[in-house]
C-alpha positions as CSV (number, residue, x, y, z in Angstrom):
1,X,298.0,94.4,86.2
2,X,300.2,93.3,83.2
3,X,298.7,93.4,79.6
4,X,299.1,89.7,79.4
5,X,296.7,89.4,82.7
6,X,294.5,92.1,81.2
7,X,293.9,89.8,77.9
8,X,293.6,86.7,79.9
9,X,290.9,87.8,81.9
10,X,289.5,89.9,78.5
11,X,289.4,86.7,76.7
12,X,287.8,84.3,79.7
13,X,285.0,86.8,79.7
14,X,284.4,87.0,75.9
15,X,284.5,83.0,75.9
16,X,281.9,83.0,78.7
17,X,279.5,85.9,77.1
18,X,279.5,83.8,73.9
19,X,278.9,80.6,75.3
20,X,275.7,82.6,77.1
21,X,274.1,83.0,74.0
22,X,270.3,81.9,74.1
23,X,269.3,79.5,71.3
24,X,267.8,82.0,69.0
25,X,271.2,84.4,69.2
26,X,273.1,81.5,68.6
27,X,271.6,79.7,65.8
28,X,270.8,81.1,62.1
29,X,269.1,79.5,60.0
30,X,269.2,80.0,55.9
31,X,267.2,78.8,53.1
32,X,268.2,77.8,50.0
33,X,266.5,76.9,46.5
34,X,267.8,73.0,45.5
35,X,267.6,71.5,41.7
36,X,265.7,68.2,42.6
37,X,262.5,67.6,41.5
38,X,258.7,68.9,42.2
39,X,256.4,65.4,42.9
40,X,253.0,65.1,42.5
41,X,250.9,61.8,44.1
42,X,248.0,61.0,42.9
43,X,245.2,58.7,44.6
44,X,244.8,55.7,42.4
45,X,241.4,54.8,43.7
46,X,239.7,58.2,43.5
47,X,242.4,59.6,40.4
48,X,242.7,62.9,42.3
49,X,246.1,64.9,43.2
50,X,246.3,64.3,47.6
51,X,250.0,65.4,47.9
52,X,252.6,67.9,46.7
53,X,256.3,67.5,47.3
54,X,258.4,70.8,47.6
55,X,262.1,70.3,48.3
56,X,264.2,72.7,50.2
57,X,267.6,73.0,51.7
58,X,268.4,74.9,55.6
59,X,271.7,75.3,56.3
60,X,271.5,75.5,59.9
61,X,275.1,77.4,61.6
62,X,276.0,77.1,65.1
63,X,277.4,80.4,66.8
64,X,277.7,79.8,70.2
65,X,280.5,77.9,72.3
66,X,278.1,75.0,73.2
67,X,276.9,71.9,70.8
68,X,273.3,72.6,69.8
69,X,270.9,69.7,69.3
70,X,267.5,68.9,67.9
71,X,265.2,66.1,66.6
72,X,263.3,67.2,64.0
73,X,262.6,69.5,61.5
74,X,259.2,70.5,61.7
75,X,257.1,72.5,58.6
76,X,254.0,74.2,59.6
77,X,251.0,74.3,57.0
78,X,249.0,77.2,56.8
79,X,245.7,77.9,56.9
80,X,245.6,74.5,59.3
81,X,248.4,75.3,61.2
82,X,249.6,71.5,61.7
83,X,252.4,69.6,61.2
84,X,251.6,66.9,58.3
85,X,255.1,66.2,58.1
86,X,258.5,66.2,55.9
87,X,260.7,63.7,54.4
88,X,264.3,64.5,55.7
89,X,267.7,64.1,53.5
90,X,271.2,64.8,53.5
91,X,273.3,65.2,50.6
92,X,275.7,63.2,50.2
93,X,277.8,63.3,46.4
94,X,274.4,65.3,44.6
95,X,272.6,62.2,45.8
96,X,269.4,62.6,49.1
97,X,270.0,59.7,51.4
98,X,266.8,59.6,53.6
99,X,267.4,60.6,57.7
100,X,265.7,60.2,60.7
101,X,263.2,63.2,61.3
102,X,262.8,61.9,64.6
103,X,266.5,61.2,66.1
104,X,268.9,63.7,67.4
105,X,270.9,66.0,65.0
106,X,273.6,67.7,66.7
107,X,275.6,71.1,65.5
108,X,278.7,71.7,66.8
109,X,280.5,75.1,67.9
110,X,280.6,77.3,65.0
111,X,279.9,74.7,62.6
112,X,276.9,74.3,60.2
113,X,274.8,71.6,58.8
114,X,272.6,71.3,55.8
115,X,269.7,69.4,55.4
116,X,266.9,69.3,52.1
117,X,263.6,68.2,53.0
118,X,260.7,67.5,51.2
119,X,257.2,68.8,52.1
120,X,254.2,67.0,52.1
121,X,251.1,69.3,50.9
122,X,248.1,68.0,50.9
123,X,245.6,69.5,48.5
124,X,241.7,69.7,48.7
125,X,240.1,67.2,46.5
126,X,237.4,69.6,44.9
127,X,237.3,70.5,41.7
128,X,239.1,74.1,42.5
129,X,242.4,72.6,43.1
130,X,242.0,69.6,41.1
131,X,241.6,71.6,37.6
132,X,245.2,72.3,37.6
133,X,246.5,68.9,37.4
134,X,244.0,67.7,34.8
135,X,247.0,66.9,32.0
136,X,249.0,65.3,34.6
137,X,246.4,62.9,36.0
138,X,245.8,61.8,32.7
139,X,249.7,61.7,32.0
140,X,249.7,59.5,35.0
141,X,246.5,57.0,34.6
142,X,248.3,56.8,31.3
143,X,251.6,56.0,32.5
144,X,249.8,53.4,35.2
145,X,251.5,55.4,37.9
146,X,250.8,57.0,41.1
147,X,253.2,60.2,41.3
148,X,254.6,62.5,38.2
149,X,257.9,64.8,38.7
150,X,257.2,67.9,37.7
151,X,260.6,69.7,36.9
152,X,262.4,71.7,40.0
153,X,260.8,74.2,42.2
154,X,261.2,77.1,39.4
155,X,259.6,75.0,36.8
156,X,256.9,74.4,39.5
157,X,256.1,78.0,40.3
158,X,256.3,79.5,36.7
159,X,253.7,76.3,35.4
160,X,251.3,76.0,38.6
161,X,251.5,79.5,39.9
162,X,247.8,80.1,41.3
163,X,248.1,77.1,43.2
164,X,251.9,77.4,44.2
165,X,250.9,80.9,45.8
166,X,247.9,79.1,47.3
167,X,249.6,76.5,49.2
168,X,252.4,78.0,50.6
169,X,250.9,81.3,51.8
170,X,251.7,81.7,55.6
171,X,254.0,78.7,55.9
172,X,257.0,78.2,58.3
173,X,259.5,76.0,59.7
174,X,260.2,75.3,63.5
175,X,263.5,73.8,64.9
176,X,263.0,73.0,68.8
177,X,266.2,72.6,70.4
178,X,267.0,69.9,73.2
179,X,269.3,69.4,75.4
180,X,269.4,65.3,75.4
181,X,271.6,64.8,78.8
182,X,269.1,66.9,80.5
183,X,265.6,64.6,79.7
184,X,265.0,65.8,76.7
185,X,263.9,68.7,78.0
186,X,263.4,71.9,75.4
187,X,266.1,74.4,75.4
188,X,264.7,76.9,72.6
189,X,262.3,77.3,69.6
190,X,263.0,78.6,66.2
191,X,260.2,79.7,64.1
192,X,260.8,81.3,60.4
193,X,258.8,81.8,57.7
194,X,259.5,79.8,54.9
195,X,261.1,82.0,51.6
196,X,260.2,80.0,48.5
């Protein structure tokens, strides 16, 4: 057989190894620290901190031969174990423009995306977690407003570290990836822990 045959056939079979690749080979997933801002929301009626919102950036990189495709970005709270949700972005000029969490997101061969999402904590209304906030609740009935930005995420952890550690213990984030031409049907789960 001739070299050239020999690197033919050599290069068919790499093509078709990669493109074998289970979901979890193919796809990496990083996380990255982003510069926009911390928000607390406050209940108006009962003057209590409900909700914290983290942001967060994934760049998510396709490896594999095939186009890789999911729906939504899904953040798992700890102790409870339940989705409560995200708001999803895209950067576009240093500006978040607001995406569907719930429409497909596709990732093409050996390409990579990047999306910033924005948790949604929820925080216990006794007294335990609600001492924290104390100057910002007032900053806020003060201001007549309902949420506060609270500098970036560094600013966040350094000022409200007991409860930062508190609320993100044990988090992570889960990617399930469809294939849409087949019914939807799911094609392979990513779970990571989240690295604040």
């Amino acid at each position: 057989m001739s070299k050239f045959k020999i690197i033919i056939v050599v290069s068919i079979l790499m093509i078709l190894l990669n493109s074998c690749k289970d979901t979890k080979e193919a796809i990496v997933i990083e996380q990255k620290r982003v510069d926009y801002p911390v928000v607390l929301r406050m209940s108006s009626k009962y003057k209590k901190i409900f909700r914290i919102n983290l942001p967060l950036k994934l760049k998510i990189k396709n490896n594999s031969l095939r186009r890789r495709s999911f729906t939504s970005i899904d953040y798992e709270y700890e102790p409870f174990r339940r989705r409560f949700g995200i708001t999803l972005f895209r950067e576009q000029e240093k500006k978040l423009k607001r995406i569907s969490n719930t429409k497909f997101k596709h990732i093409y061969p050996y390409e990579e995306e990047e999306f910033v999402f924005k948790t949604w904590h929820r925080l216990d209304s006794s007294q335990t977690f609600q001492k924290y906030f104390s100057e910002d609740i007032k900053k806020m009935i003060a201001l007549k407003q309902d949420t506060l930005l609270v500098g970036n995420l560094d600013d966040f952890k350094c000022n409200y570290k007991e409860i930062f550690d508190q609320i993100v213990s044990g988090d992570s984030i889960r990617i399930d990836f469809r294939n849409p031409r087949a019914g939807d049907n799911l094609n392979g789960r990513i779970t990571v822990p989240v690295e604040w």
